[in-house]
Rosetta silent file (secondary structure, phi, psi, omega in degrees, C-alpha in Angstrom):
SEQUENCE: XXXXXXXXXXXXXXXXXXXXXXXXXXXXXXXXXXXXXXXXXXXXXXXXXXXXXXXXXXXXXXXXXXXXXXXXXXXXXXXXXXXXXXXXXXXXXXXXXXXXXXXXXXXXXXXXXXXXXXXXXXXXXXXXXXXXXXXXXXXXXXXXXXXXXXXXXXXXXXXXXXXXXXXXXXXXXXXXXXXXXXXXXXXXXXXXXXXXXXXXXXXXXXXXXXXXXXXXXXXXXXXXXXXXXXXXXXXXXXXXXXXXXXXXXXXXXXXXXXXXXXXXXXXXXXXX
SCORE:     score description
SCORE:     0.000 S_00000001
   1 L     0.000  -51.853  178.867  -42.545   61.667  -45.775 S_00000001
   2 H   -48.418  -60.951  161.852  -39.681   63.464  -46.527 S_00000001
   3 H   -55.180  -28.802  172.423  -37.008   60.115  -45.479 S_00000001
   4 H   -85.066  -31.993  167.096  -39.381   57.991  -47.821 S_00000001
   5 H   -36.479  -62.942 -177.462  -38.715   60.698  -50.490 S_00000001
   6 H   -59.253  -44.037  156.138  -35.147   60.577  -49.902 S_00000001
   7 H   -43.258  -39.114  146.207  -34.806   56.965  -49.961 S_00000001
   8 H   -27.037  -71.513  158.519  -36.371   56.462  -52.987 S_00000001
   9 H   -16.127  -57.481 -170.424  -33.774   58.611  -54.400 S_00000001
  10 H   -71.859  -47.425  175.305  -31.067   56.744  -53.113 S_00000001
  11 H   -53.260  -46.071  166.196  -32.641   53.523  -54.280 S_00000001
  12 H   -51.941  -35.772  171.805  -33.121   54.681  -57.642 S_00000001
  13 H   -93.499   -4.739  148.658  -29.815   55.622  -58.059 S_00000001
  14 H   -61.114  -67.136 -147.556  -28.063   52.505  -57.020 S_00000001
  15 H   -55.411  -43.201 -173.091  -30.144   50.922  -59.492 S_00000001
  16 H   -51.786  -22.152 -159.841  -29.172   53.535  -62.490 S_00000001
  17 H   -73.896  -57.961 -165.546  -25.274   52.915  -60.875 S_00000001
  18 H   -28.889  -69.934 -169.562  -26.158   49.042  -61.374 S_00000001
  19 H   -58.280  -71.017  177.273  -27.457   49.125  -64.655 S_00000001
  20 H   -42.145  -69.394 -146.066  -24.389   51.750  -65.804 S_00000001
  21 H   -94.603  -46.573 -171.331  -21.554   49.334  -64.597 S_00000001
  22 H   -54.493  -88.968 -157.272  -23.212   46.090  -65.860 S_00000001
  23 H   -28.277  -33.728  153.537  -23.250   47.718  -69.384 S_00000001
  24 H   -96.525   11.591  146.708  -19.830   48.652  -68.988 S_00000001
  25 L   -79.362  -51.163 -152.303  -19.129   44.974  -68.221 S_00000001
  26 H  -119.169   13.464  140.908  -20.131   43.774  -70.139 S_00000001
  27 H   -70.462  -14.056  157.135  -19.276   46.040  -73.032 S_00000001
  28 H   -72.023  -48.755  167.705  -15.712   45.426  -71.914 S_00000001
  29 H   -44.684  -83.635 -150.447  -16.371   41.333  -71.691 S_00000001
  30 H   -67.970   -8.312  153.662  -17.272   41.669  -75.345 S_00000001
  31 H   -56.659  -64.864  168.086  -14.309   43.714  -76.134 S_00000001
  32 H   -42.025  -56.986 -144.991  -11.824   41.212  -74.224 S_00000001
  33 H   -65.789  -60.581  158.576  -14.063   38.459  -75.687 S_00000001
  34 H   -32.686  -51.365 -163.812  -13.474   40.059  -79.127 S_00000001
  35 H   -93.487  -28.435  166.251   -9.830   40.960  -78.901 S_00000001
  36 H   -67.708  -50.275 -162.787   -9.038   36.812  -77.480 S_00000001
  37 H   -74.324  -16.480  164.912  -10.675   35.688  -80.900 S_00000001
  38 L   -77.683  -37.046 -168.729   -8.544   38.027  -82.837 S_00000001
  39 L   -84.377  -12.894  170.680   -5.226   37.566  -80.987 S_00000001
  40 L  -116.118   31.450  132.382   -5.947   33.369  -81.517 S_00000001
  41 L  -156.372  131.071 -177.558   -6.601   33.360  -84.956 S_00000001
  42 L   -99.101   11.179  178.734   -4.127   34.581  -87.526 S_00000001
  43 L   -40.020  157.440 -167.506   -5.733   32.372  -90.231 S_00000001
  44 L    16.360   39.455  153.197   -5.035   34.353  -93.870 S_00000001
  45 L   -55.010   94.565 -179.215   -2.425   36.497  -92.456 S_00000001
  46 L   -80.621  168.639 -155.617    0.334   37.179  -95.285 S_00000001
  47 H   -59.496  -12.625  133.239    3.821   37.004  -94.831 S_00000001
  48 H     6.561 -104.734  161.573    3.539   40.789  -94.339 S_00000001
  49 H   -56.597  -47.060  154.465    1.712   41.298  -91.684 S_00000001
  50 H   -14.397  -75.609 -178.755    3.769   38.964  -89.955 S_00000001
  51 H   -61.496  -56.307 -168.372    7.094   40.551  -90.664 S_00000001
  52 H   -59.555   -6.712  164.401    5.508   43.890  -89.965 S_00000001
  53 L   -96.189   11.623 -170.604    4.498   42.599  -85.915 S_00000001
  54 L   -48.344  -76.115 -158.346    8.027   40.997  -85.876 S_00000001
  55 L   -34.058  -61.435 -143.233    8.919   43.287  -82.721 S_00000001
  56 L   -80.933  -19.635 -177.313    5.468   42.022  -80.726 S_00000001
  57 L   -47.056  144.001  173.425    6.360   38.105  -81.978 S_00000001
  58 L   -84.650  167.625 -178.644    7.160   35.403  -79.117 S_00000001
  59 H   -30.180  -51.780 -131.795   10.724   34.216  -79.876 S_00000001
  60 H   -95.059  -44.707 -173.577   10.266   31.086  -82.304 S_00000001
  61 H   -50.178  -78.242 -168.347    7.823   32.975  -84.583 S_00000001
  62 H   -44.475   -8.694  155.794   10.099   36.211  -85.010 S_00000001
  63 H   -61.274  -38.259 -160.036   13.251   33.847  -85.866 S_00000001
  64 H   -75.932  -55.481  175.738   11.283   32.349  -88.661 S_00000001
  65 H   -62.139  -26.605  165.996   10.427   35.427  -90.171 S_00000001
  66 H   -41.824  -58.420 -174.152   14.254   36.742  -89.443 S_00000001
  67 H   -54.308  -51.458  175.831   15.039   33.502  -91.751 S_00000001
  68 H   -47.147  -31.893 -177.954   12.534   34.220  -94.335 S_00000001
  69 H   -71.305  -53.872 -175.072   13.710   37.759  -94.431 S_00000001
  70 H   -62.973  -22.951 -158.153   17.212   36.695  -95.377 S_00000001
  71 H   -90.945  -42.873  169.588   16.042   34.525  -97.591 S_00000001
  72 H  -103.019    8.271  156.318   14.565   37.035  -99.642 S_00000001
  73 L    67.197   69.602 -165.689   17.471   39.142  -99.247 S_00000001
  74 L   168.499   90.823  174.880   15.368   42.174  -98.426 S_00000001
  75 L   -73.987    0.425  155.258   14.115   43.793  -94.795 S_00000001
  76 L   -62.827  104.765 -165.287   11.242   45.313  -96.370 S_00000001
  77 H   -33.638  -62.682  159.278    8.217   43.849  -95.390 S_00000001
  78 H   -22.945  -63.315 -174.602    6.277   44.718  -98.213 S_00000001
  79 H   -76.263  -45.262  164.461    9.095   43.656 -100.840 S_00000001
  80 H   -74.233  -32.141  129.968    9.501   40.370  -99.186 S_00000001
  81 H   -13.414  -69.849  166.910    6.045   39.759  -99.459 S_00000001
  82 H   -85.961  -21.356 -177.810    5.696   39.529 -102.788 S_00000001
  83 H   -61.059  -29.269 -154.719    8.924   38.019 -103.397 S_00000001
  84 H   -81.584  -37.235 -165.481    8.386   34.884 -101.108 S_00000001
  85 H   -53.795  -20.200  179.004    4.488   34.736 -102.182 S_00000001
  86 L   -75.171  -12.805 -146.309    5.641   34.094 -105.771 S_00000001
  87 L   -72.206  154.524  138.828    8.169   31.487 -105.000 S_00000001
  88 L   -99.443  -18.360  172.797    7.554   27.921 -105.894 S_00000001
  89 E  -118.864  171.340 -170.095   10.385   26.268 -104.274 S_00000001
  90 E  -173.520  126.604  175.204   11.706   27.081 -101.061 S_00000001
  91 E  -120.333  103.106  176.673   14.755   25.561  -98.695 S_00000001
  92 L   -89.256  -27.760 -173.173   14.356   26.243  -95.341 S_00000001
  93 L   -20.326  136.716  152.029   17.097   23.082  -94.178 S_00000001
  94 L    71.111   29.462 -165.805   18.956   23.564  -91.301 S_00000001
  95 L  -142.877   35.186  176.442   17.753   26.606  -89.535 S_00000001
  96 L    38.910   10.362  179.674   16.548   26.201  -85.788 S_00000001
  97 L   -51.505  112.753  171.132   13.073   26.868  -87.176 S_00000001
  98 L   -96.813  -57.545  178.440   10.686   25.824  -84.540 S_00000001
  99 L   -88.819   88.507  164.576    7.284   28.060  -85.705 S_00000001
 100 H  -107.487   61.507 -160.499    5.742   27.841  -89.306 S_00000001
 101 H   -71.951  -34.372 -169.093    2.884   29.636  -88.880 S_00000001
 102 H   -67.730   -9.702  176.410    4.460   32.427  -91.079 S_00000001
 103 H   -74.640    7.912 -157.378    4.594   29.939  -94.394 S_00000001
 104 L  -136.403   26.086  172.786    1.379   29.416  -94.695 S_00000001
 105 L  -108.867   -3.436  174.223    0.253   32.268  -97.422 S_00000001
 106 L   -89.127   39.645  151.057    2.672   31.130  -99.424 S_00000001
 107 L   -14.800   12.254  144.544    0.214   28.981 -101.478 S_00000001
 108 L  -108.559   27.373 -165.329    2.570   28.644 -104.710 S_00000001
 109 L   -95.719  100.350  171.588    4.755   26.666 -103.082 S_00000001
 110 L  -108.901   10.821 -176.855    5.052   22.752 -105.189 S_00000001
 111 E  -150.949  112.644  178.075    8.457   22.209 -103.683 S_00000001
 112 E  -135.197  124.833  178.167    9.492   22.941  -99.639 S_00000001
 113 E  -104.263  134.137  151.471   12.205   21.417  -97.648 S_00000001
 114 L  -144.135   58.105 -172.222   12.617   21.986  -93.688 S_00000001
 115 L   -73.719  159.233  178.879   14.563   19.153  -93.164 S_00000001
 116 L    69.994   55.390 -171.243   17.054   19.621  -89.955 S_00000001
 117 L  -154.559 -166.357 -165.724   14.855   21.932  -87.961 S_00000001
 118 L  -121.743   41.498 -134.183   13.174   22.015  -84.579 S_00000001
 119 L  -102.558  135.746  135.249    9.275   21.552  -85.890 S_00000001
 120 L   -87.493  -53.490 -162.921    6.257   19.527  -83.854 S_00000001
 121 L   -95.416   99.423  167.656    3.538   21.311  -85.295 S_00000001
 122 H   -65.402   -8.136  169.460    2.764   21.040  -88.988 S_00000001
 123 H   -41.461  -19.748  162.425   -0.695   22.802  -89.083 S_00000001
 124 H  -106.188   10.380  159.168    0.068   25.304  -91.442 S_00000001
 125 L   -32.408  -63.824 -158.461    1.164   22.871  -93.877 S_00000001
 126 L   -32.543  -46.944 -151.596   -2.722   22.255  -94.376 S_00000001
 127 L  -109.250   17.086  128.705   -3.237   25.692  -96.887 S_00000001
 128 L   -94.902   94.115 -176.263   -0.102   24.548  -99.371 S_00000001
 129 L  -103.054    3.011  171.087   -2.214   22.073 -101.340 S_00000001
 130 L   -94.767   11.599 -174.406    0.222   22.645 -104.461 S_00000001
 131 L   -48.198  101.243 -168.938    2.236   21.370 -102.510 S_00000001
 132 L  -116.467  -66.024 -167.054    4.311   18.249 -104.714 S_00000001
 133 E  -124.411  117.388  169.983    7.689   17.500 -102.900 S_00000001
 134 E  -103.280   95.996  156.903    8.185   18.126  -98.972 S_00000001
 135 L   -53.369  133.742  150.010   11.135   17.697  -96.457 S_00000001
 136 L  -157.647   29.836 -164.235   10.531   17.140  -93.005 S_00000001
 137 L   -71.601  178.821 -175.817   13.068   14.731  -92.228 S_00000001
 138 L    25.259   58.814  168.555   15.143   15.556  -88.414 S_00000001
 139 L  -107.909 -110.451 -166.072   12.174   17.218  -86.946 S_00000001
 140 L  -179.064   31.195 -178.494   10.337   16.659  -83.713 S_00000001
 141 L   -83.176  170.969  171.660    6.734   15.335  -85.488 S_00000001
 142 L  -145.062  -32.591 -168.814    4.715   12.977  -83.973 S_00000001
 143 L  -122.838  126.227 -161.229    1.295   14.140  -85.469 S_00000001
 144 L  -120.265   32.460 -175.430    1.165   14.084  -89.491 S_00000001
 145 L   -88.159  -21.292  176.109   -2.677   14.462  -89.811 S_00000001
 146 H   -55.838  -40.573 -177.873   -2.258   17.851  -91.056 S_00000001
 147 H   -53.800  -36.956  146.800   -0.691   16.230  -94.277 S_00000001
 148 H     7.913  -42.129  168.524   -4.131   14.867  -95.536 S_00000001
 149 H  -114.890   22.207  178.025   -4.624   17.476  -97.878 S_00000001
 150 L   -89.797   41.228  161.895   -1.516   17.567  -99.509 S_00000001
 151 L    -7.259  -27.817 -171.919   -2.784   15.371 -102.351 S_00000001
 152 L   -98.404   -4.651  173.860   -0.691   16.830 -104.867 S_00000001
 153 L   -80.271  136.984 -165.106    2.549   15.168 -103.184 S_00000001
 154 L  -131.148  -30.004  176.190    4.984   13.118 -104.823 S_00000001
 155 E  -136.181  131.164 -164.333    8.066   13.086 -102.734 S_00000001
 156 E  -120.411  154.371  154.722    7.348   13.134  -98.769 S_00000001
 157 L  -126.848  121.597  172.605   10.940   12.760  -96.144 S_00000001
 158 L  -145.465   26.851  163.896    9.572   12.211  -92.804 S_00000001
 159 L   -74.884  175.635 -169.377   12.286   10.496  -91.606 S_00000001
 160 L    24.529   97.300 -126.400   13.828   10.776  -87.675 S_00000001
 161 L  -159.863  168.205  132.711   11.042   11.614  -86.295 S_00000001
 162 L  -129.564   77.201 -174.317    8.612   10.702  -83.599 S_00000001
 163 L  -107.909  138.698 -178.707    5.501    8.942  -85.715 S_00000001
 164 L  -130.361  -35.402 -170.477    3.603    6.364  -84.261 S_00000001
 165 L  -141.857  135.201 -162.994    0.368    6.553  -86.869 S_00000001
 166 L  -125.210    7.495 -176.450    1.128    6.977  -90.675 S_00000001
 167 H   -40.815  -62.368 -155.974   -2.851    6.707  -91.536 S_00000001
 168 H   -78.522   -1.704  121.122   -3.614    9.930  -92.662 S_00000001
 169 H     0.358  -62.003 -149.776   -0.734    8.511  -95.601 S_00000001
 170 H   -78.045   -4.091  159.636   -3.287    6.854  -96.953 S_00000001
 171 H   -93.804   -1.402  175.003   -4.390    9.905  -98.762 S_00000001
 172 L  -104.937   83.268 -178.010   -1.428   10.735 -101.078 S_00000001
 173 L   -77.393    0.917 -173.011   -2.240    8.404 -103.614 S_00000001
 174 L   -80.456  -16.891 -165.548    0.518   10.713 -105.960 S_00000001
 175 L   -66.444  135.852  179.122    3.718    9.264 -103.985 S_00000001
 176 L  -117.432  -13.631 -173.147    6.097    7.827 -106.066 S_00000001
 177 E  -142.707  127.909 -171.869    9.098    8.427 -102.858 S_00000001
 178 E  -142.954  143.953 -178.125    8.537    8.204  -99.341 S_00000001
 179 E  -151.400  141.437 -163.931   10.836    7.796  -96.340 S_00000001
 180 L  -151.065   20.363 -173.406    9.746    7.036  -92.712 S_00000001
 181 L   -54.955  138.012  151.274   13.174    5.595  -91.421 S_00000001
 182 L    77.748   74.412 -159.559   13.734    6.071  -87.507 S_00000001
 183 L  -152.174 -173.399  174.632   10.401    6.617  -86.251 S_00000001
 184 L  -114.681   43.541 -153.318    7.886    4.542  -83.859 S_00000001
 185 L   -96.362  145.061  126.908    5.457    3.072  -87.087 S_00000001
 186 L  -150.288    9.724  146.035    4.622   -0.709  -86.890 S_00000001
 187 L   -97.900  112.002 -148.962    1.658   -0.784  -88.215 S_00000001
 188 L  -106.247   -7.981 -171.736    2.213   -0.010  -92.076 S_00000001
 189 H   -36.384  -54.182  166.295   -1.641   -1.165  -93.226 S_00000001
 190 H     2.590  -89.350 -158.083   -1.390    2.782  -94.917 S_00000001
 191 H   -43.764  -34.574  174.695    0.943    2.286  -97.146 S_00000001
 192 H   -47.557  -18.790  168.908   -1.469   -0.300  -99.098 S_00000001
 193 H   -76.904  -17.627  156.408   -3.217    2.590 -100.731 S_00000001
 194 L  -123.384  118.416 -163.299   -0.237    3.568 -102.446 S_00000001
 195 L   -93.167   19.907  158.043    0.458    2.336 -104.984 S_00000001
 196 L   -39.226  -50.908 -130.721    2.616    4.864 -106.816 S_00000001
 197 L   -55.720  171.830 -158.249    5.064    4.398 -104.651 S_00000001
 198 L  -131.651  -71.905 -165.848    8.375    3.761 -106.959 S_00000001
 199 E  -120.986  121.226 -159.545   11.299    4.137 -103.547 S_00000001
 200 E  -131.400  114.462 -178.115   10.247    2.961  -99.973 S_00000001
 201 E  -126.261  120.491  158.587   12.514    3.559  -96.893 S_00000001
 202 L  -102.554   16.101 -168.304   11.340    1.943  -93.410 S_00000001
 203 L   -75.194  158.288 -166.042   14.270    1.629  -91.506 S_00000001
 204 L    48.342   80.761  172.806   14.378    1.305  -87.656 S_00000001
 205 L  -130.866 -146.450  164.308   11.002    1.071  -86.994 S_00000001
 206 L  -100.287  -15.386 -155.062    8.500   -1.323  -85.017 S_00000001
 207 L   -41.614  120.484  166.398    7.226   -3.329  -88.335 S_00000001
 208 L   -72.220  -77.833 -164.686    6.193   -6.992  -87.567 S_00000001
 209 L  -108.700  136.395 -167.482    4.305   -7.796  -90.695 S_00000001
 210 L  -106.894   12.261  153.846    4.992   -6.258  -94.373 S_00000001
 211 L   -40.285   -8.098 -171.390    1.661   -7.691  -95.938 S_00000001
 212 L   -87.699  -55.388 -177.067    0.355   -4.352  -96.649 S_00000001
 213 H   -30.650  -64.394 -179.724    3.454   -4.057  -98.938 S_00000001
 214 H   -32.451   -4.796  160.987    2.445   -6.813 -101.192 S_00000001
 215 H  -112.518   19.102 -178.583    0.304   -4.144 -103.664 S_00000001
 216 L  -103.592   75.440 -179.450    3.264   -1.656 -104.325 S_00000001
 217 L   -93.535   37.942  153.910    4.134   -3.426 -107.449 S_00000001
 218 L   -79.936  -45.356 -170.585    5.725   -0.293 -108.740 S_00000001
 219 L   -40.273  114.736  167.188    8.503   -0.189 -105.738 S_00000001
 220 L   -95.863  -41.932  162.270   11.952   -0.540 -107.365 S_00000001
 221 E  -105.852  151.919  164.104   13.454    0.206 -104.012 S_00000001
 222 E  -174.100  173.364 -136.375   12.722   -0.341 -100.830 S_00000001
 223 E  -163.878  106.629 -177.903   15.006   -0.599  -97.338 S_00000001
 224 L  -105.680  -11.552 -177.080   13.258   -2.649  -94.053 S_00000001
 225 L   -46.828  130.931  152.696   16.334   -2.545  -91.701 S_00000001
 226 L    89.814   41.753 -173.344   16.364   -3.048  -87.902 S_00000001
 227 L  -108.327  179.568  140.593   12.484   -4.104  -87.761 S_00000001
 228 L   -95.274   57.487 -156.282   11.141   -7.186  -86.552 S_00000001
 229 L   -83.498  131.664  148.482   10.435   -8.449  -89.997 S_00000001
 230 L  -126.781  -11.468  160.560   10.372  -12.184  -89.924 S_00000001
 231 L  -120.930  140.111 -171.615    8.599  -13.012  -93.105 S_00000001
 232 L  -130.577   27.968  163.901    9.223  -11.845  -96.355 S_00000001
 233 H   -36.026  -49.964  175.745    7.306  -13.572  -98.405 S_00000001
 234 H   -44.042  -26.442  168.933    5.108  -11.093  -99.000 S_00000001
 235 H   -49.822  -33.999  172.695    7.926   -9.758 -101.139 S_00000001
 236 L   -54.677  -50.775  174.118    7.442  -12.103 -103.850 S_00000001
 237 L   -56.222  -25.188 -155.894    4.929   -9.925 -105.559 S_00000001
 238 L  -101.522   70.017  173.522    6.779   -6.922 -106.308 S_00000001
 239 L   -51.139   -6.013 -178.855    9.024   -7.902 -109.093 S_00000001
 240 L   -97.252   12.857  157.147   10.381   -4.668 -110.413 S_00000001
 241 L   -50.099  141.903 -173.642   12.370   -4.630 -107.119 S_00000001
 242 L  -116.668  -41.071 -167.736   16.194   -3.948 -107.674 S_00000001
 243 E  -153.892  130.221  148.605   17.268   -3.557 -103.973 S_00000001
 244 E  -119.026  134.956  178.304   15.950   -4.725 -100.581 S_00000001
 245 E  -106.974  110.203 -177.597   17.652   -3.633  -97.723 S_00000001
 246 L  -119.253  -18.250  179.800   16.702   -6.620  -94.737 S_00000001
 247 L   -26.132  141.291  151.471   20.011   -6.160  -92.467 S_00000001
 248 L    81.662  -13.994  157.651   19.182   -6.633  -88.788 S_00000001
 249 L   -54.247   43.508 -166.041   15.877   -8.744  -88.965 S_00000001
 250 L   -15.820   45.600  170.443   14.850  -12.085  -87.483 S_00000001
 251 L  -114.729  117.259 -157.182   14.759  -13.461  -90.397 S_00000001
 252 L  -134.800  124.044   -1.112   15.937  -17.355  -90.912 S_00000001
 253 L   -84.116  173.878  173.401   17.171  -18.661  -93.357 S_00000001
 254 L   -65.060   63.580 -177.565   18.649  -15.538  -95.646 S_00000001
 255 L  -109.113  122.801  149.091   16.438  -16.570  -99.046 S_00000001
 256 L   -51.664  145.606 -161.078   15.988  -13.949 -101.075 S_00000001
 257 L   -96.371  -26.364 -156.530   12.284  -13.676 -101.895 S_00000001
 258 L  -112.580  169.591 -177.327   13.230  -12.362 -105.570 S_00000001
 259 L  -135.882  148.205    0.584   15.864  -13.781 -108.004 S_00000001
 260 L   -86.352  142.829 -179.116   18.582  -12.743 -108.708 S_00000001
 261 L   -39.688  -16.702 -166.319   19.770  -13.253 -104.722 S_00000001
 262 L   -71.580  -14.430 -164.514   22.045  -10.557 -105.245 S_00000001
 263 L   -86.411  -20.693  166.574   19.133   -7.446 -105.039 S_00000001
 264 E   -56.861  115.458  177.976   19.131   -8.862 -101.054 S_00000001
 265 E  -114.563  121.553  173.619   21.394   -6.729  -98.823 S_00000001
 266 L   -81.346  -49.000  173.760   21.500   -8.675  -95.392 S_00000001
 267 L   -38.439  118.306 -147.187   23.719   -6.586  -94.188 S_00000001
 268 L   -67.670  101.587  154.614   22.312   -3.986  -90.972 S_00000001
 269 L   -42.003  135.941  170.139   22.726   -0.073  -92.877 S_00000001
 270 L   -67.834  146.381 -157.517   23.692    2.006  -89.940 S_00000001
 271 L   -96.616  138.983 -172.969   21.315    4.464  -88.509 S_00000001
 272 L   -75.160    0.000    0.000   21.996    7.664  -89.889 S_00000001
């Protein structure tokens, strides 16, 4: 009687031990669980908090905010804060900038260049919709879908590059200037939605056929080198053309599509 007493005992208190460490599992899972969804998403983080975790930053972030800091001439978090959040323009050029996650509270921004830099991901673009003229030329893009809601854009550089699909294009009906030279595009079917556009750069690309083209009858310029263009017929429509750039082409014979022959430059521009 006594050994089924005791047993009892014992059994009951595994189970209370059971019951005690699942509870502290799995109040610790929802801690962890908790603490992953915070540490992956820094959505409406200002440029602030940022600078104030620089020490805890991987590399690429904490440079950007280093730059940003000089840039507002000020290591005080706080003070740089409001200066950059006010800014509407901003030049970034040139600066080993890989990560611009920290940019992306700055929501009074209509004019940002970060041409020259070391950039793939553009995702925090998305949140600067006042966003009007943009660099991004000599980066490392491939995927522009983030650009979609920059609506309010009038001058895009997205040259040298790696873009293969310019679709998500087709939603910045505001462009009056666009440049996509030295990229992997050859299907241009986009571009037919805008018709804005005023200056057109395509050089070195894949482009076969420029039929899409044939509704920019605003384009005064526009610059086709080192494609595999072989008809340009299409060309005929856009009469307020000044200069075509065709250098480097299969295209036979050398007739100008437009008169006077003279706005045709056969000659292959060199890749910058």
């Amino acid at each position: 009687m006594k050994f089924m007493v005791m047993q009892k005992y014992v059994n009951l208190s595994r189970l209370v031990a059971v019951v005690a460490f699942s509870a502290i599992g799995l109040g610790s899972c929802g801690n962890i669980s908790s603490l992953s969804v915070a540490q992956t998403q820094p959505a409406n983080k200002t440029f602030g908090d940022w600078c104030r975790e620089k020490a805890s930053l991987n590399p690429e972030t904490k440079h950007t905010v280093e730059v940003m800091l000089r840039k507002s001439k000020t290591t005080d978090c706080d003070a740089a804060d409001r200066k950059l959040s006010s800014l509407t323009k901003l030049d970034l050029d040139n600066n080993d900038i890989s990560d611009i996650k920290p940019l992306q509270s700055l929501t009074k921004l209509t004019d940002l260049s970060l041409s020259r830099n070391d950039i793939s991901d553009i995702k925090p673009l998305q949140s600067l919709t006042k966003l009007t003229d943009l660099g991004l030329s000599r980066n490392e893009i491939s995927d522009i879908k983030s650009l979609e809601s920059l609506t309010e854009l009038t001058v895009l550089s997205l040259d040298n590059n790696q873009i293969s699909d310019i679709k998500p294009l087709q939603s910045l009906t505001k462009l009056n200037f666009l440049t996509l030279d030295n990229n992997q595009i050859s299907d241009i079917k986009p571009l037919q939605f805008l018709i804005e556009l005023d200056y057109l750069s395509l050089r070195y690309n894949q482009i076969r056929n420029i039929q899409p083209l044939q509704s920019l009858t605003k384009l005064n310029f526009i610059a086709l080198d080192n494609n595999q263009i072989s008809d340009i017929k299409p060309l005929q429509s856009l009469t307020k053309l000044t200069n075509i750039s065709l250098g480097g082409n299969p295209i036979a014979p050398k007739t100008c599509p437009l008169k006077p022959e003279s706005i045709c430059n056969w000659e292959l521009v060199p890749k910058s």
